[in-house]
Phi, psi and omega in degrees: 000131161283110211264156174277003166269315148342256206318017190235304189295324178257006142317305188238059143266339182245118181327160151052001192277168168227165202218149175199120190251125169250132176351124169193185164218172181316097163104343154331116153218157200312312208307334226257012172252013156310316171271099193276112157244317178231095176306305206304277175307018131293295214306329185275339140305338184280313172313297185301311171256017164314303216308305192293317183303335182293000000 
């Protein structure tokens, strides 16, 4: 499992990279935002990641 101080440390080895840790637990995965708990964080995820597929 990838911890966010992992994920902070190679953020900031790649240049030009961004970083965003979104709320979850162990075994947490995106698909699991399908099931609407917090509309404001669905939308902003969805949002980010369309935003990156462009």
């Amino acid at each position: 499992m990838v911890t966010p101080e992992h994920v902070t440390e190679m953020h900031m080895l790649i240049q030009n990279s961004r970083l965003a840790i979104l709320a979850g637990g162990h075994g947490d995965y995106i698909g699991e935002i399908t099931t609407p708990q917090n509309p404001a964080q669905i939308a902003t995820t969805v949002e980010m990641i369309n935003e990156f597929l462009k």
